[in-house]
C-alpha positions as CSV (number, residue, x, y, z in Angstrom):
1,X,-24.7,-35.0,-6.7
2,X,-25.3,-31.5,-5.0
3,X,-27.4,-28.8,-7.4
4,X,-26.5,-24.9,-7.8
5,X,-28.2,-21.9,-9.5
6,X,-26.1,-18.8,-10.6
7,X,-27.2,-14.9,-10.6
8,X,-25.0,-12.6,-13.0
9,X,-26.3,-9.6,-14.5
10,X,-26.9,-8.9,-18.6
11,X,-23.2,-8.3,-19.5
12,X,-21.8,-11.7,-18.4
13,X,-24.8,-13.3,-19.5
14,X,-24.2,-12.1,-22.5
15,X,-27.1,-10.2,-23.5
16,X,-25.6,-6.9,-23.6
17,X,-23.8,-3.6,-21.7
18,X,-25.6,-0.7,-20.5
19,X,-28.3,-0.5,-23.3
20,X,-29.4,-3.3,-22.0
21,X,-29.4,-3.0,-18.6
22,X,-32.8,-3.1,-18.5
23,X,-32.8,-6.7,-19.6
24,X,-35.9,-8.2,-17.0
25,X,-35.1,-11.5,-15.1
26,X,-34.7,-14.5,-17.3
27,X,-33.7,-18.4,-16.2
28,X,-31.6,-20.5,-18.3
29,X,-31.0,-24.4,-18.3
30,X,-26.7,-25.1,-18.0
31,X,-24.2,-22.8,-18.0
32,X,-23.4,-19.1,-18.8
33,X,-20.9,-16.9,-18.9
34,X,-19.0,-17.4,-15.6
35,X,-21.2,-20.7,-14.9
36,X,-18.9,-22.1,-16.9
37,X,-15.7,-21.7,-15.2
38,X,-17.6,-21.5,-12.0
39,X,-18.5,-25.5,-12.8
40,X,-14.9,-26.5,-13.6
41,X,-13.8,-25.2,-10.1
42,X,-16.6,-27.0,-8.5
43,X,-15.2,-30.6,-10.2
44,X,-17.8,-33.4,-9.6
45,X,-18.8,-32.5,-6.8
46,X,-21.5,-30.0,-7.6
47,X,-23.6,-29.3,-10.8
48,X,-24.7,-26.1,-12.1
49,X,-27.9,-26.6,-13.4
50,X,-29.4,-23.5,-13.9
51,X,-28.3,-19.6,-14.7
52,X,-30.4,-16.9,-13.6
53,X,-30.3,-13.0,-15.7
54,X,-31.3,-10.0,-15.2
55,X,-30.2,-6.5,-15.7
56,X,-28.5,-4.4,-13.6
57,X,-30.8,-1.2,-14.2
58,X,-34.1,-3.4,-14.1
59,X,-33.4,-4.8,-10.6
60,X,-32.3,-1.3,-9.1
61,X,-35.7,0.3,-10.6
62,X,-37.8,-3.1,-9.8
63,X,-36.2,-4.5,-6.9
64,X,-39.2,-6.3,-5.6
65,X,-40.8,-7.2,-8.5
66,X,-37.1,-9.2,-9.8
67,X,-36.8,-10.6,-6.5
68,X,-40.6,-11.8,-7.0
69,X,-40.0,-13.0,-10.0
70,X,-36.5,-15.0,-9.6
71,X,-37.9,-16.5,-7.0
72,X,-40.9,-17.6,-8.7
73,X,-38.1,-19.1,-11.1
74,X,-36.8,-21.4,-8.1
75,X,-40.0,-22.7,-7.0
76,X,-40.1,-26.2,-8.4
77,X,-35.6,-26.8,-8.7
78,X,-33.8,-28.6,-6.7
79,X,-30.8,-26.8,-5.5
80,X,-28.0,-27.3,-2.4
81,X,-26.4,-24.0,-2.7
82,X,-26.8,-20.7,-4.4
83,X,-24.3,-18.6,-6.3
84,X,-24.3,-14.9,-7.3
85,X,-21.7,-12.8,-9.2
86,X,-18.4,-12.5,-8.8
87,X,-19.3,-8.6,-8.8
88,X,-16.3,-7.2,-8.7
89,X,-16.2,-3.2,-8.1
90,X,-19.5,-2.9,-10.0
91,X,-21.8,-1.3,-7.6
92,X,-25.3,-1.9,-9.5
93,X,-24.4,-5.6,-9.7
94,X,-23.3,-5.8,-5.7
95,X,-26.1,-4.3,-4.7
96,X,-28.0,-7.0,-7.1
97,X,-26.4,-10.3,-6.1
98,X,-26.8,-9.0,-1.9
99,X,-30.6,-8.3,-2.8
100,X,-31.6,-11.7,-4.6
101,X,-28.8,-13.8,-2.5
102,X,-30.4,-12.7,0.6
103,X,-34.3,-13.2,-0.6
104,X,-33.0,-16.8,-1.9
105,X,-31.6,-17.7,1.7
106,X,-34.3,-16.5,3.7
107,X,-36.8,-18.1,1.4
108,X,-34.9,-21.7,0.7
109,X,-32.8,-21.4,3.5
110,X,-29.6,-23.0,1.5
111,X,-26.2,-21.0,1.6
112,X,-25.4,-18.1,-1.0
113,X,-21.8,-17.4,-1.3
114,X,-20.9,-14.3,-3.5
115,X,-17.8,-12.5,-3.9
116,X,-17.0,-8.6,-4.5
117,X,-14.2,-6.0,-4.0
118,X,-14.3,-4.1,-1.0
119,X,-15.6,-0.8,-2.2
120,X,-18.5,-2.7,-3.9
121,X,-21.5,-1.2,-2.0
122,X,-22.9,-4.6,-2.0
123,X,-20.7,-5.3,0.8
124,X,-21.2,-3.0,3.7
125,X,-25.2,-3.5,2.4
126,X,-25.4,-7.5,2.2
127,X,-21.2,-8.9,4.4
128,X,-24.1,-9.9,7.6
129,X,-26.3,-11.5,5.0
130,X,-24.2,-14.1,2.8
131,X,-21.0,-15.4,2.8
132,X,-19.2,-12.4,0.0
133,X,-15.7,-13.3,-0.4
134,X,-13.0,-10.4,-1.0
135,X,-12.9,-10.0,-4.7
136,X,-11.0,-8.0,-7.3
137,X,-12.0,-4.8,-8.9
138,X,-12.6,-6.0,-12.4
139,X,-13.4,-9.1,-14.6
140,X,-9.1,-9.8,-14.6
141,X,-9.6,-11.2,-11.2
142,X,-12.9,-13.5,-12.5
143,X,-10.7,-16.9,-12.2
144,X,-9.2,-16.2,-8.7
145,X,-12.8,-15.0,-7.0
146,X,-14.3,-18.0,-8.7
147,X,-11.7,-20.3,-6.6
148,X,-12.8,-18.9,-3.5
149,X,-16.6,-19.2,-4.1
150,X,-16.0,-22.5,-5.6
151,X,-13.4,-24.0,-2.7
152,X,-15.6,-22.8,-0.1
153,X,-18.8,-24.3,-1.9
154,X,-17.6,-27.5,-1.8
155,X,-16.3,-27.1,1.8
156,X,-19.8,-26.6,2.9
157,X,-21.0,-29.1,1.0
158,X,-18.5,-31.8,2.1
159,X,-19.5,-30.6,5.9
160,X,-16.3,-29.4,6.9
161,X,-15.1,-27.5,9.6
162,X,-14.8,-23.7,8.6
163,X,-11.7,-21.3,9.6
164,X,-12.2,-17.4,10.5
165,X,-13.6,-15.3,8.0
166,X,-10.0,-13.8,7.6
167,X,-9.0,-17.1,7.0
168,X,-11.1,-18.0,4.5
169,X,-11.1,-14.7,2.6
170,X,-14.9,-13.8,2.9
171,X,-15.8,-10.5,4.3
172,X,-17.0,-10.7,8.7
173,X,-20.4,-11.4,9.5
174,X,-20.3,-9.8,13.0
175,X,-20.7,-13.9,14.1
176,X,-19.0,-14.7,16.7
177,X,-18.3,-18.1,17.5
178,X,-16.2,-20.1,20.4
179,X,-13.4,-22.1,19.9
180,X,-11.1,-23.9,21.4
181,X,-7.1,-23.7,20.8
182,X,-5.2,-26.5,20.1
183,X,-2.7,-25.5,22.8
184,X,-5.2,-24.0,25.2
185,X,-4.1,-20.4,26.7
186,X,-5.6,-18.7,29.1
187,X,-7.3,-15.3,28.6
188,X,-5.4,-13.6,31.1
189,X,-2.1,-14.5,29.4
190,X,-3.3,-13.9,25.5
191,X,-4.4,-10.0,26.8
192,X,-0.9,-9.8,28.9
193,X,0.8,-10.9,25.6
194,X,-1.5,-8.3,23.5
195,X,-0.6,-5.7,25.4
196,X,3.2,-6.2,25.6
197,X,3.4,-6.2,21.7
198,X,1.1,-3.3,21.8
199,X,3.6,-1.1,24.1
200,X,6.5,-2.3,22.2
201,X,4.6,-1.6,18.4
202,X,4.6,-5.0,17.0
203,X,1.8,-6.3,15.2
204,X,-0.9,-8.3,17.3
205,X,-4.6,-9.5,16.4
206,X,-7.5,-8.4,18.5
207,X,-10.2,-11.4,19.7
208,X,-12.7,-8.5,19.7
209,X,-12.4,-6.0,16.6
210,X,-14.2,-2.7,17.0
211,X,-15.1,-1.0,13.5
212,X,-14.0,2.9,13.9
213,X,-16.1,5.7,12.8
214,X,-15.2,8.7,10.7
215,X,-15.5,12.0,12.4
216,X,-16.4,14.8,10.2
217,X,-15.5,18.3,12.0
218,X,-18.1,20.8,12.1
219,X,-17.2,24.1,9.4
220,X,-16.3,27.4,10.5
221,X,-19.1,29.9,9.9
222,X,-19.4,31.7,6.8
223,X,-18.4,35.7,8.3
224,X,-20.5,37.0,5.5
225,X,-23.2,35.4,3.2
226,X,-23.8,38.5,1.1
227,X,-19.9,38.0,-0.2
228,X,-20.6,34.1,-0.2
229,X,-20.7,31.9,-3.3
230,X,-23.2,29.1,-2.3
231,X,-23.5,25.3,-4.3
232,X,-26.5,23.3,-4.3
233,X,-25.4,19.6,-3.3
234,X,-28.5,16.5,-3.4
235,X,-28.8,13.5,-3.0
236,X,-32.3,13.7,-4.7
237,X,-30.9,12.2,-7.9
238,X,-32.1,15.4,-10.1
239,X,-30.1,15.2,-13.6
240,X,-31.1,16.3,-17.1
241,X,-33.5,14.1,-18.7
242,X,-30.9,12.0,-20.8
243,X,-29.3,11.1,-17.6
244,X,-25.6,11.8,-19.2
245,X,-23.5,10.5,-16.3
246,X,-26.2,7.2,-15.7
247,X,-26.0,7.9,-12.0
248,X,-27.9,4.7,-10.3
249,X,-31.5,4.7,-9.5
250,X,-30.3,2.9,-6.2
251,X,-26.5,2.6,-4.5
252,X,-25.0,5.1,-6.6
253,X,-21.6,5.1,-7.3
254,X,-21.3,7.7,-9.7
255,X,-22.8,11.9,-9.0
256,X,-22.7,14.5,-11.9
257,X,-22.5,18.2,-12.1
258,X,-25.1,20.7,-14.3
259,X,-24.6,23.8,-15.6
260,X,-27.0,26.4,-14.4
261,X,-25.4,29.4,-14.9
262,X,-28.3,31.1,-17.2
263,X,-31.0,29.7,-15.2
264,X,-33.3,31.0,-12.9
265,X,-35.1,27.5,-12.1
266,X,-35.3,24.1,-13.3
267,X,-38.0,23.3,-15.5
268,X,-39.7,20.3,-16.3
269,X,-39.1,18.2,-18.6
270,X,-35.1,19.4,-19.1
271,X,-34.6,18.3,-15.5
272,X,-35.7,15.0,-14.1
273,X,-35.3,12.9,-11.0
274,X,-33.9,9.3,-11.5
275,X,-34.1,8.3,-7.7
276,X,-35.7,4.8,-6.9
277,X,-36.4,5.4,-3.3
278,X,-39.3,7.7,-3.1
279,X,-42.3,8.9,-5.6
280,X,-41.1,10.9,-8.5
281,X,-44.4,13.1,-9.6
282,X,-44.0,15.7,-7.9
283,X,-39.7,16.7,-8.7
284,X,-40.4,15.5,-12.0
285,X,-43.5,18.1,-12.6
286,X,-41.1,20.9,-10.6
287,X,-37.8,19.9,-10.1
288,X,-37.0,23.1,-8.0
289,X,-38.2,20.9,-4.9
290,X,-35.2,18.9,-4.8
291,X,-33.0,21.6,-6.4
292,X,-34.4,24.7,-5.1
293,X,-32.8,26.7,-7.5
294,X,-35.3,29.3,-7.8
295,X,-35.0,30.3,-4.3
296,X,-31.6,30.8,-4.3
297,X,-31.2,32.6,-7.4
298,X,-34.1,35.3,-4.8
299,X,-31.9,35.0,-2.3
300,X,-29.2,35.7,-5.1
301,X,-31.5,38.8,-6.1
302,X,-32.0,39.8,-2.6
303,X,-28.4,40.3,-1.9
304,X,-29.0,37.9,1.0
305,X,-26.0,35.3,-0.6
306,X,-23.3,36.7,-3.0
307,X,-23.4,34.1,-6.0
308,X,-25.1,30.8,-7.0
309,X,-22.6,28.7,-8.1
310,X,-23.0,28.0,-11.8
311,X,-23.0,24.2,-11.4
312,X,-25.2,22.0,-8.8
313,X,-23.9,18.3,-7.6
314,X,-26.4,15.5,-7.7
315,X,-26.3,12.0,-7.1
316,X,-28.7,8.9,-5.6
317,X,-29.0,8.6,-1.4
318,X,-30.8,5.7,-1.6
319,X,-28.9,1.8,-0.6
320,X,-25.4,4.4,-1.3
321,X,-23.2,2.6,1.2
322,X,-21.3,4.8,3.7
323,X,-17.8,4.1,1.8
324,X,-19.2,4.7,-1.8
325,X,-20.8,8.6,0.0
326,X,-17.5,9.0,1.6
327,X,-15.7,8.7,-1.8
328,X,-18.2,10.9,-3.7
329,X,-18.2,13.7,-1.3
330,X,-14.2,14.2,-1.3
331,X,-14.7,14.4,-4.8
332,X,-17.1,16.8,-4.8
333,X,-15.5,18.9,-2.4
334,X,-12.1,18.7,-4.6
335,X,-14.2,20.3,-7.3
336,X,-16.0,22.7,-5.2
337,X,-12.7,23.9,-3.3
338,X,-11.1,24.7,-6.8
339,X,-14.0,26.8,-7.7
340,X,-13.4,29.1,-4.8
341,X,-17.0,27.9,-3.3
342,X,-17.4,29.3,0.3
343,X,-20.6,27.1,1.4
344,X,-23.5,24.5,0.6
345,X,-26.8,23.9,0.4
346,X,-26.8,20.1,0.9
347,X,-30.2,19.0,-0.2
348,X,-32.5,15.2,0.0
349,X,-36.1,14.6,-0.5
């Protein structure tokens, strides 16, 4: 009988919810959580033997050293195929499954099939890396993205012949692969026939799909920066030291707003950064680095802008998919555009 191993994070294992999303990797014999109804999908044809747990905050902040460590958990068991999530919308846990699904492939070289909703992070990240199948956007949808890992499991198990990824309902790999049509047509004729339901606006499938990029327009200039109200935007992941909107160390889904009103800079200690991708000493001793707060309220002073805006925007840059950055900035700007704000100060590290 084929062997499988299963990654969730601490709340489906059942360890906790955010408080303990610190939770370092841990290996259990059998089943948990969704191992179980992952193994009644996969019948007798596979076994679960094994279900691997680890926090979602731990891996963001450790990501190497869990990846270390999991695998150092697979060394010595026998497994056919590897499993990881369903993940759902939950951005931490995308990014989680992509990072230890692809370190198990490369390393063991056995298949890792995962499955997450489309404005998981974990997909634009990890879709070239694994086989992640199109997924719902909570735990309601647990049972149906189970079917999908599970039927396709067993399909490359069994050695059969796969369909498109469209087909099969996992997200494209950018793999391109020949093959032949049952009732052979030639090129010349399939384009002919593209193009005739293209002129007359009916539906038609491209062999060669082009992804399109977003086009952001440049701004108009500000007429007059002493009248301005300015915001300070980052992606430097500064927040106050309780971290009240738990924005991700690493692909961020989530940004906050602070009050700074009745400041002149950010001191340390009340303001912290929580970002995983780059050495935190030296925002952490002087925030005003990343936030430079202090030499706007100068410029503020000076008369050289009109206003700081009492509130700046921060969230994490770092693995932040382009679709996850897309949807945070149009929410930022909503809330920037209602507070009459004329321009920004986008800062990184």
């Amino acid at each position: 009988m084929k062997k499988a191993i299963l990654y969730i994070n601490q709340f489906f294992g059942q360890i906790g919810g955010e408080e303990k999303a610190d939770f370092p990797p841990e290996i259990r014999e059998g089943l948990v959580g969704p191992a179980m109804e992952l193994q009644k999908r996969l019948e007798g044809d596979v076994e679960i033997t094994h279900t691997i747990i680890c926090g979602d905050n731990y891996i963001g902040s450790n990501t190497d050293k869990a990846i270390e460590t999991i695998l150092g958990f697979l060394e010595d068991k026998e497994f056919d195929i590897f499993f990881a999530g369903p993940a759902f919308r939950a951005g931490r846990y995308g990014s989680a499954c992509g990072h230890i699904g692809k370190a198990v492939k490369d390393k063991f070289n056995v298949p890792v099939i995962s499955s997450m909703n489309e404005e998981n992070p974990g997909v634009e990240m990890f879709h070239k890396d694994l086989y992640i199948f199109k997924g719902g956007a909570s735990a309601a949808a647990m049972r149906k993205d189970i079917r999908g890992m599970s039927d396709f499991a067993k399909k490359i198990l069994n050695g059969e012949e796969f369909l498109s990824a469209d087909e099969e309902g996992y997200y494209g790999r950018g793999i391109r692969r020949q093959v032949w049509l049952k009732t052979p047509v030639a090129a010349a004729d399939r384009v002919i026939d593209m193009l005739l339901k293209k002129i007359q606006g009916e539906p038609f499938q491209t062999e060669l799909p082009i992804p399109e990029k977003d086009m952001v327009p440049i701004a108009k200039p500000i007429k007059d920066l002493s009248k301005a109200k300015i915001a300070i935007v980052t992606s430097g992941g500064i927040v106050p030291v309780d971290n009240p909107d738990r924005i991700q160390s690493a692909s961020a889904t989530r940004w906050g707003k602070y009050n700074v009103a009745n400041m002149d800079r950010l001191e340390s200690g009340v303001f912290k950064t929580i970002h995983a991708g780059f050495d935190p000493a030296a925002a952490n001793a002087d925030p005003n680095v990343i936030v430079p707060l202090d030499a706007m309220r100068a410029y503020e002073k000076e008369g050289k802008i009109g206003k700081v805006h009492d509130y700046f925007y921060s969230t994490v840059g770092t693995g932040t998919t382009q679709g996850e950055a897309a949807r945070m900035g149009r929410e930022i700007v909503a809330d920037l555009k209602e507070k009459n704000v004329d321009g920004v100060i986008l800062v990184s590290t």
